[in-house]
C-alpha positions in Angstrom: 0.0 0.0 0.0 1.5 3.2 -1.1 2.5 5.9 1.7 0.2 8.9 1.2 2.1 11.5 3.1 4.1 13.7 0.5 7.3 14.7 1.2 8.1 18.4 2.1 9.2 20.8 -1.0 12.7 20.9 -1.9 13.4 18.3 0.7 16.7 17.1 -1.3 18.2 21.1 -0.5 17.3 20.6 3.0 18.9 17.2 3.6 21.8 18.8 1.5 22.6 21.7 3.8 22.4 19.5 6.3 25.1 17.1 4.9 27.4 20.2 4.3 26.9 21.4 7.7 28.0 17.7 9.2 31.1 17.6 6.4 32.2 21.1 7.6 35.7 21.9 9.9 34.2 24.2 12.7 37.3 25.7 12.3 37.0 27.6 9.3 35.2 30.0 11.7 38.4 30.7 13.0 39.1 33.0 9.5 36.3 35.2 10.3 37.3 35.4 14.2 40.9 36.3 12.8 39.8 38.8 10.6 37.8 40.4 13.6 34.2 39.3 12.4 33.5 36.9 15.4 34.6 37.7 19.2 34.0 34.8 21.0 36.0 31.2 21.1 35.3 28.8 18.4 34.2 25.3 19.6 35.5 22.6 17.5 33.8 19.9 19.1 30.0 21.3 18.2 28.9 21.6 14.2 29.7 24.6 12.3 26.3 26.2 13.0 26.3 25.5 16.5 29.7 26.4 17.3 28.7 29.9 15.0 25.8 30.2 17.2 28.2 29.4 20.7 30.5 32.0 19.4 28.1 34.8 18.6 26.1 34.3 22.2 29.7 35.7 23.9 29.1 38.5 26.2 31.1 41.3 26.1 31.2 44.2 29.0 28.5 46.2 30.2 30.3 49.4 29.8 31.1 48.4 25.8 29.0 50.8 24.1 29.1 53.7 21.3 32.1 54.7 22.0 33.9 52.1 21.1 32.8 52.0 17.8 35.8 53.9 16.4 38.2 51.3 16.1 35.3 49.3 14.0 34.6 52.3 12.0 38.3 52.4 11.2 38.2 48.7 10.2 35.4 49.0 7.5 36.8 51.6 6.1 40.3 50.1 5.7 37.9 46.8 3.7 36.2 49.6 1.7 39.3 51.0 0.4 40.4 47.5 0.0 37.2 46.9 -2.2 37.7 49.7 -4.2 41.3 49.7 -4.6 40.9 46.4 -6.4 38.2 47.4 -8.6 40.3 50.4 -9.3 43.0 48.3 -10.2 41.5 46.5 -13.1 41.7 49.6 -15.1 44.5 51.2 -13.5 47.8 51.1 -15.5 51.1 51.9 -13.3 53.5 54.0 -16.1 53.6 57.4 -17.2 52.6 57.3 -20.1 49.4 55.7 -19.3 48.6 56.4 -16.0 46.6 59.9 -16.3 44.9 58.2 -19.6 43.7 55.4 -17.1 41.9 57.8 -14.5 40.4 59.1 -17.2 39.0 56.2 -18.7 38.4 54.8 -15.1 36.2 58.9 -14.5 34.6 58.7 -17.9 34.3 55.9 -19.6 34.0 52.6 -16.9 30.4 52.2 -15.1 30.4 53.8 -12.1 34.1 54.3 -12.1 33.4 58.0 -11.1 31.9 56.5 -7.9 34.4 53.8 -7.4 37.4 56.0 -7.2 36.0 59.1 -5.5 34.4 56.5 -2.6 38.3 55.1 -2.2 39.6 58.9 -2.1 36.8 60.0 0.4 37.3 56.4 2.5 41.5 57.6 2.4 40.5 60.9 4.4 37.5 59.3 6.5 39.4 57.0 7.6 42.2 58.8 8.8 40.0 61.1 11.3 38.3 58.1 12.3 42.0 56.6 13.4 43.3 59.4 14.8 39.9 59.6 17.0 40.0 56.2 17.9 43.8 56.9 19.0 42.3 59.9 21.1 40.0 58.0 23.0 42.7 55.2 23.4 45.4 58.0 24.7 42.7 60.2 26.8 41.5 57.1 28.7 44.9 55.6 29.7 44.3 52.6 27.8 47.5 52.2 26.5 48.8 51.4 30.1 49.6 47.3 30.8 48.4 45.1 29.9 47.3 46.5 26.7 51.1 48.7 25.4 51.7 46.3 22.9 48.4 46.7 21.3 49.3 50.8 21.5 52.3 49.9 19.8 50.5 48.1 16.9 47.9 51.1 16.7 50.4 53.6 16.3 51.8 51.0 13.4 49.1 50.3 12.0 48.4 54.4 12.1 51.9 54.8 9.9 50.7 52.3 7.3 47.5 54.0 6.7 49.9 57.5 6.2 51.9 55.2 3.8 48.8 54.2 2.1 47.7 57.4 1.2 51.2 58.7 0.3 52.2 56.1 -2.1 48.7 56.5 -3.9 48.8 60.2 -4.1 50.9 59.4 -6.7 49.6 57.4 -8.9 46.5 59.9 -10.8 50.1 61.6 -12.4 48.6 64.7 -12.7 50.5 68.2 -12.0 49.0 68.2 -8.0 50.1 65.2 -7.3 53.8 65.3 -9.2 54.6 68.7 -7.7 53.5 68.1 -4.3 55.0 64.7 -3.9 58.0 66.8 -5.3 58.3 69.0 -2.9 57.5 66.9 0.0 60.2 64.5 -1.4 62.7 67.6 -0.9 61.9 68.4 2.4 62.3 64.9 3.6 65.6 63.9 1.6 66.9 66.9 4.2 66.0 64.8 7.4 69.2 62.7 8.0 66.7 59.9 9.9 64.5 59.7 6.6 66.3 60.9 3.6 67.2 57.2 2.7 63.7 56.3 2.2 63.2 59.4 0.5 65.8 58.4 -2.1 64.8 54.6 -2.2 61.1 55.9 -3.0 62.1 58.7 -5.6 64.4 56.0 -7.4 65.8 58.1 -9.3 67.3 62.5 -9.4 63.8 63.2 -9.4 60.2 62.2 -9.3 59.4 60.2 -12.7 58.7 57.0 -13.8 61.0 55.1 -11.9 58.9 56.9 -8.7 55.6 55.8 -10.3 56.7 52.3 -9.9 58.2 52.5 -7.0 55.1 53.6 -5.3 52.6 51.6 -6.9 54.3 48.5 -5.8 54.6 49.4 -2.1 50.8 50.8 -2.2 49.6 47.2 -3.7 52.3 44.4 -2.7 53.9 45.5 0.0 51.1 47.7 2.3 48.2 45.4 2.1 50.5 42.5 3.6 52.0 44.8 6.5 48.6 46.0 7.2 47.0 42.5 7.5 49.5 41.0 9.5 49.1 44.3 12.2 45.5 43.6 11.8 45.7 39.9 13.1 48.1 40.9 15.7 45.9 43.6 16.7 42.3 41.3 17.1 44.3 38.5 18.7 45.5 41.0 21.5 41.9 42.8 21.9 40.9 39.1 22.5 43.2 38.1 24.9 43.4 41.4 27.5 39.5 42.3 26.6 38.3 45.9 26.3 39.3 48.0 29.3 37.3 49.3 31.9 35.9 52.7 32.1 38.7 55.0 34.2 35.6 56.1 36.7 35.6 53.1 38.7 35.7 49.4 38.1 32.8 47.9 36.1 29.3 47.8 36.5 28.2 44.4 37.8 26.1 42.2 35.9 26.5 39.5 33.3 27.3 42.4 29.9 25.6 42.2 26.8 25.6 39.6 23.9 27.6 40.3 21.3 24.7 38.9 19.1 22.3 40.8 18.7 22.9 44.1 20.5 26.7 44.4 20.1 26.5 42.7 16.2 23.3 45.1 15.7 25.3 48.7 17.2 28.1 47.8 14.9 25.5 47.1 11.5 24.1 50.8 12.3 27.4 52.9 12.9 28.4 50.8 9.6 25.5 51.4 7.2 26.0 55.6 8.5 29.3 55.5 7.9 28.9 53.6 4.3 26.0 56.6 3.7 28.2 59.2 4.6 31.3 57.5 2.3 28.5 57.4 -0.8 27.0 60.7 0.0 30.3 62.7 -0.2 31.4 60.5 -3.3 28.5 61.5 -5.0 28.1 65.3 -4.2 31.4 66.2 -4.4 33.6 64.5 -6.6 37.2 65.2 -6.3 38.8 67.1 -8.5 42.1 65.9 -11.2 44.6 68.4 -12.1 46.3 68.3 -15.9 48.3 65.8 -16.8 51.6 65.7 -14.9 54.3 67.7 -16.7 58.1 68.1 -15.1 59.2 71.3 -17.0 56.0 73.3 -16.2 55.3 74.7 -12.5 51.4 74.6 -12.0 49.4 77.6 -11.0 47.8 76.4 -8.1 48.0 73.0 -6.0 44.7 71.3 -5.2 45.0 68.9 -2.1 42.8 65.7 -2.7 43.7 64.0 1.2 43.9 65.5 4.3 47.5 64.6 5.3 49.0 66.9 2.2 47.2 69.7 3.4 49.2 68.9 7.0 52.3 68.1 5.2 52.9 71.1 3.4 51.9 73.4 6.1 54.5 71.9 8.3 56.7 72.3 5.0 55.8 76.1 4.1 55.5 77.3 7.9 58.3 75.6 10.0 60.4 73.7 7.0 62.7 70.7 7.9 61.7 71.7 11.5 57.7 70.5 10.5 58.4 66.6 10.4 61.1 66.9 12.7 58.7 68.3 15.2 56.0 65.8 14.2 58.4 62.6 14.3 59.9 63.4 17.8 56.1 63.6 18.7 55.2 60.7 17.4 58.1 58.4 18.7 56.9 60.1 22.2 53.4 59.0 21.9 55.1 55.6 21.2 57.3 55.1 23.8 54.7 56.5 26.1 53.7 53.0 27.9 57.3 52.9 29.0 57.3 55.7 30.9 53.2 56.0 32.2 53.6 52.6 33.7 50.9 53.6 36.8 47.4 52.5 37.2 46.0 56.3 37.3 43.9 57.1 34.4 41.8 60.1 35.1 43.1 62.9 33.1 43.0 65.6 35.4 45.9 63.7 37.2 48.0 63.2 34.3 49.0 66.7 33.1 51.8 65.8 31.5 49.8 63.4 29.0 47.1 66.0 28.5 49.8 68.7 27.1 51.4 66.0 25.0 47.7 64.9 23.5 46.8 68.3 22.8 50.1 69.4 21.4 49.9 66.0 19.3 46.1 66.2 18.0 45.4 69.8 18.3 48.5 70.6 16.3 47.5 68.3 13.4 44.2 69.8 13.5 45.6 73.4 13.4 48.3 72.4 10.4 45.4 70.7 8.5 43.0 73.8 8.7 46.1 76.0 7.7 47.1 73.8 4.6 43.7 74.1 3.7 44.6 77.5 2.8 47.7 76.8 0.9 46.6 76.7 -3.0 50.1 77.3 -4.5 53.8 76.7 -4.6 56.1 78.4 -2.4 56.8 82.3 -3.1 60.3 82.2 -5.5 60.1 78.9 -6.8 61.8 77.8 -10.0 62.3 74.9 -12.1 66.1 73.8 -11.8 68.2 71.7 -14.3 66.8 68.0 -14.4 62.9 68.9 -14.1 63.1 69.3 -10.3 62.5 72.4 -8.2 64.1 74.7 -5.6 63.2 78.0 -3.6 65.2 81.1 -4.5 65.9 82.9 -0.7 68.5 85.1 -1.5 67.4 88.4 -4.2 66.2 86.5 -7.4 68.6 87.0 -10.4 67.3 87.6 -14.4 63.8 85.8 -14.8 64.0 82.7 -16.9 62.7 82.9 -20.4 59.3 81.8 -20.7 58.5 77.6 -22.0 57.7 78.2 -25.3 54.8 75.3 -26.4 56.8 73.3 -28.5 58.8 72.3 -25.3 59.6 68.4 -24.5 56.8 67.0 -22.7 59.3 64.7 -20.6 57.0 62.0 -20.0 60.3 60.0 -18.5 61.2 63.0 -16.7 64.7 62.8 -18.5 66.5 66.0 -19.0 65.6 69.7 -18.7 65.3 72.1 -21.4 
């Protein structure tokens, strides 16, 4: 006699996801816990869904809140520029002949490319006032102190790769803002004993051409990504091992905390889909600008910055000179070797006045040198192309003015050679 109950629909995809969920290493959650998706332990000895579901129900402080979203505000911006940086790469062709041509194409002609590389140039400024805010609250609070200096240490790493991000692809558009301010800044620095080697190994050649191209396109795409990921992994694995600190008012509340699914998963979704909003929204509305094509024997009339650390590096440059990053690198090797020195338990602020004049001489002077490169919108007064394509400022009383490029001058794509 035949059975007359039917079978449920799709029955075969049921009992299939149920095979692959028996078949499947719990382990593999351990990528996502690496990479900083998932907080809590992963149990191998439970199936994949049920060692997910173990993992997600961790409970976290009940002081974690708001607050401490910065550092994951930080982190989706760093995957967004990843995103984009590969998309932008497809297109993207690395030599000076070529390279202007490419953003072009990549602006005019590729779906969406407009969008594509204005959201990676907007994400490259958001995210470096999200990092230096997250490093605020970090400082402010005393949570550098041990346990957690190591992790302070990878921060303030992880803080120099993001500046080595941005510097190596300001580069790449070729176009006269970016040549001539990468110029100048490559000047400046070759005059620092401490970092004029890595000036010259970057320039890689008299001065900036293709040879510099090269040189920074390979450390923005091979050699960054891989620093950044290892200090990434080093910086979750830490978080998860010492925890997130204590507010400095008192010890915690009491109680058992919150689950990091829903409510700490769900915070994290919101501050994420505003901060994506806010990415788009100033991608879309204001596009930022390209300058003409890069040209080595022709000074431009005005320098457009397109990230937020050129308008502080050439402020330090134009008001204070070799002084600037001096200044800024004896500050930052300070903020560094901080948790060697501020080795007590006291965190309040108002009883560390030492810290709070080195914060505010730290952050408060980047703010101030931003706001005043802002204002800078051309080269320094007296400057002059010199033999070989590069530039130099006339201090002393300027001698007969040059005569004028005539327009059947060398383009000097190779940057070989002045006229």
């Amino acid at each position: 006699m035949r059975d007359s109950r039917k079978k449920p629909r799709f029955s075969w995809l049921t009992q299939l996801w149920e095979d692959i969920k028996a078949s499947t290493d719990p382990g593999l959650l351990g990528i996502a816990r690496f990479l900083g998706l998932i907080y809590g332990p992963i149990d191998r000895r439970l199936p994949i869904d049920q060692s997910l579901r173990k993992s997600l129900a961790r409970r976290l402080p009940s002081y974690v809140g708001w607050r401490h979203a910065l550092g994951g505000i930080t982190y989706l911006l760093f995957i967004v520029l990843i995103v984009t940086g590969v998309l932008l790469s497809f297109y993207y062709r690395p030599s000076v002949q070529e390279a202007y041509p490419s953003i072009q194409y990549i602006v005019t002609d590729v779906p969406m490319g407009w969008l594509v590389r204005d959201l990676h140039v907007w994400s490259a400024n958001l995210i470096v006032v999200a990092l230096l805010a997250h490093m605020a609250r970090v400082f402010f609070t005393g949570t550098y102190k041990p346990p957690r200096e190591t992790n302070w240490l990878v921060g303030l790493l992880l803080l120099l790769v993001v500046l080595a991000f941005g510097a190596t692809g300001y580069l790449l558009p070729w176009d006269q803002w970016a040549y001539w301010t990468v110029t100048e800044v490559l000047d400046v620095v070759s005059r620092i004993p401490i970092l004029a080697i890595v000036a010259d190994v970057l320039r890689g050649d008299v001065n900036v051409s293709g040879a510099t191209l090269s040189r920074f396109f390979a450390v923005h795409v091979i050699i960054l990504p891989w620093m950044a990921l290892a200090l990434l992994l080093f910086h979750f694995s830490l978080v998860r091992r010492h925890g997130i600190a204590p507010p400095t008012d008192g010890p915690p509340t009491a109680g058992d905390g919150v689950r990091f699914y829903p409510t700490h998963l769900l915070r994290s979704f919101i501050v994420g889909v505003l901060v994506l909003a806010v990415a788009i929204s100033l991608a879309a509305l204001f596009p930022r600008p390209t300058g003409d094509r890069a040209d080595p024997f022709m000074l431009p009339e005005e320098l457009v910055s397109t990230w937020i650390v050129v308008d502080v590096s050439l402020a330090l440059i134009r008001y204070l000179g070799v002084w600037g990053f001096t200044i800024f690198t004896v500050l930052g090797l300070s903020m560094a070797l901080l948790p060697l020195f501020d080795r007590r338990p006291e965190r309040r602020l108002k009883r560390r006045p030492v810290i709070l004049i080195l914060g505010v001489v730290f952050f408060g002077g980047f703010l101030i040198a931003w706001l005043a490169g802002r204002q800078l919108r051309s080269l320094p007064p007296g400057t002059q192309l010199r033999p070989g394509s590069g530039i130099e400022s006339v201090t002393e009383e300027p001698g007969p003015a040059a005569p004028p490029e005539t327009e059947d001058a060398p383009q000097g794509d190779e940057g070989e050679g002045g006229p």
